[in-house]
N, C-alpha and C positions, 0 to 999 in steps of 0.2 A: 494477620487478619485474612481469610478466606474471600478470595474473589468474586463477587457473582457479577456477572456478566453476559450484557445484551448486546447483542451486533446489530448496527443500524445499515441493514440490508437483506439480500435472503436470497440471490440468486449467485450464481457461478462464483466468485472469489467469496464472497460471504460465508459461503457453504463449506471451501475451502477451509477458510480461516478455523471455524467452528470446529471441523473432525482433526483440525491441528491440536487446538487447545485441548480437545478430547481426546487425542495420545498422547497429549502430554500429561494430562491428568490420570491416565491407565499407567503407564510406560513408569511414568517419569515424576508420581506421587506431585505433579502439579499443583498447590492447592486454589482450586477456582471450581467453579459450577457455573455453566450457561446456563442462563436462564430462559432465551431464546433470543429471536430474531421480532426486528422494528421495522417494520413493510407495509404500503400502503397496500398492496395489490390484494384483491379480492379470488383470485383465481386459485392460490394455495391455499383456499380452506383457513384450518385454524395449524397447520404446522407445516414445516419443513424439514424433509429428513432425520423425522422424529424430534427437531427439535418444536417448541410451540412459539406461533406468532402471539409478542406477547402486549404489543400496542402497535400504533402504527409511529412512520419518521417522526414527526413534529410531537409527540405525543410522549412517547419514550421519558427524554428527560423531566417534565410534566407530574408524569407519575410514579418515577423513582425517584427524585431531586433530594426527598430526607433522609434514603437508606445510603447513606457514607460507603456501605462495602460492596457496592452496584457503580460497577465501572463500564464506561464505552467501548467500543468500537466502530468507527465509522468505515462502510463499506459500499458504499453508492460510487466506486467511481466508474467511467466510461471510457472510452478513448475519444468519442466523437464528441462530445457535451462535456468534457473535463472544467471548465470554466462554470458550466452551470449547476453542476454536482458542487464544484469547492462554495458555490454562492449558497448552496442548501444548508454545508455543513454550520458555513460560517453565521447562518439566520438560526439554527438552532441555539444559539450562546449558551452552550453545555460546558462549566469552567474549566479551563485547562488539567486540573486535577483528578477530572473524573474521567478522563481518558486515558485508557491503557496503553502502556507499551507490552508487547508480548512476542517474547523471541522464544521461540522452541528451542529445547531443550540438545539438541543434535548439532545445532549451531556453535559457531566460533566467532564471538566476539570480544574484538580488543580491549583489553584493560583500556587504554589510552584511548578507544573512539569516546565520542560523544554525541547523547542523543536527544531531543525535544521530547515531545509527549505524543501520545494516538499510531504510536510507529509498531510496527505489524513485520515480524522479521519470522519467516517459515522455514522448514526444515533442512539443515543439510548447508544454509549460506553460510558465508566468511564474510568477515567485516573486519579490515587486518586497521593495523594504530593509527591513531592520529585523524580517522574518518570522523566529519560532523554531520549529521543527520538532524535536519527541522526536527519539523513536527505532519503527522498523519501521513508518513510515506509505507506506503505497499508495498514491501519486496518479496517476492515469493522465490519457491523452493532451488537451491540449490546454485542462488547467484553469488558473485562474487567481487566484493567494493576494495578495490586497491588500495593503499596505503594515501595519507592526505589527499581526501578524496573528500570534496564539501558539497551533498545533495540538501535542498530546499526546503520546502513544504511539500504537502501533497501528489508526489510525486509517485507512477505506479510502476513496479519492474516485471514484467512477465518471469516467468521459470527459465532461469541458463542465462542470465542476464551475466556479463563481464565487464565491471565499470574499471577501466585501468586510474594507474596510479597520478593523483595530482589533476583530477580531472574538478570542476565546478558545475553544478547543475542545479538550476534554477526551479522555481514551481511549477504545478501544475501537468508534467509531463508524462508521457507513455509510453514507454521502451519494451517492444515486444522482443516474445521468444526467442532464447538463443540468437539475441542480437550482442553484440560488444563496441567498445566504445574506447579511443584510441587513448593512450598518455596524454596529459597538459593539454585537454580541448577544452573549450566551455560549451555549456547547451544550457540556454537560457530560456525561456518559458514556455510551455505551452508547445513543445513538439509532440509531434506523432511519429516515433520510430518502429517500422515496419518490421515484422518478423525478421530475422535470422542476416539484418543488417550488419555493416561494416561502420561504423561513424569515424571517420578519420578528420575532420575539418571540425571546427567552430560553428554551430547555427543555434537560433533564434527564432520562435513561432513558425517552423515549416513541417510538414509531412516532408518524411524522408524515408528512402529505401533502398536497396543494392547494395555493391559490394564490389570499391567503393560507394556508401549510401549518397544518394544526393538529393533536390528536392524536387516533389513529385505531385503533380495536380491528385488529388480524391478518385478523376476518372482512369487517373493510371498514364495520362498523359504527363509529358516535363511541363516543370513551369517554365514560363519563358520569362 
């Protein structure tokens, strides 16, 4: 059955996501058609980057809910409001089913991983055996999940992302750019890791940065 598919968002990663799926449908005889993007915002007119705004968030499933081959994608996440975006997705109660997993086609992933649903895998990552992936995680181009490697829910990776082997990571999280993350750590909910970090330690709800990462006030000051 031929995919059609609305992204529930329309700015930076949304965008992303969208000209992925649309090389892989050129490239890679994908078979899907966006339909467009799900955005409240009044300021894009009726389209982005050609694609058409085609309802807004709450609205979306609404007005597809009876077409079966009209599948999701959720794209609202933030780094600073991540807690209030997963509260959005989860008030939509869009059925687990009608949410797409979509890994580009360039990608490698393991026979032996295992994945939830809403999961968003862009071009060029590895995903080596034995990794468990929730459900609605963001990983974008070109990261790399180690072997027995267990990520959460809604979890977002920036590009260049390095999660070593045996590592656990909980929901909600945000791990920027060419950041990496050491063997056998855990990171549990709700961190903010800072561009082109080190994580060699275990944390839990902190902004983190450097190298080694450690954790960091918003104003750039330590916590103490």
């Amino acid at each position: 059955m031929k995919k059609r598919i609305v992204i529930i968002g329309g700015r930076g990663t949304a965008v992303v996501i969208a000209e992925q799926i649309q090389d892989a449908i050129d490239r890679f005889k994908y078979d899907a058609e966006i339909l467009g993007f799900a955005i409240d915002d009044p300021a894009y007119g009726g389209s982005i980057n050609g694609y058409p705004i085609v309802a807004g968030v709450r609205d979306a499933y609404p007005k597809y809910k009876k077409e079966q081959d009209i599948f999701f994608i959720y794209s609202l996440y933030r780094p600073d409001v991540m807690k209030d975006r997963i509260d959005i997705l989860n008030s939509l109660s869009i059925p687990h089913d009608r949410f797409l997993n979509f890994i580009h086609p360039t990608c490698t992933v393991s026979k032996s991983s295992l994945m939830g649903y809403g999961n968003i895998v862009l071009a060029n990552t590895v995903i080596n055996p034995n990794v468990k992936l929730g459900h609605h995680n963001t990983i974008n181009s070109n990261c790399l999940i180690g072997h027995d490697s267990e990520i959460g829910d809604n979890n977002f990776l920036a590009g260049h992302v390095c999660v070593g082997s045996n590592i656990k990571i909980g929901n909600g999280n945000f791990i920027g750019l060419n950041s990496g993350l050491r063997n056998m750590i855990n990171i549990g909910n709700y961190c903010l890791i800072g561009m082109c970090s080190n994580v060699t330690k275990s944390y839990d709800e902190q902004t983190l940065y450097g190298n080694p990462a450690s954790p960091r006030a918003l104003s750039g000051k330590p916590v103490r």
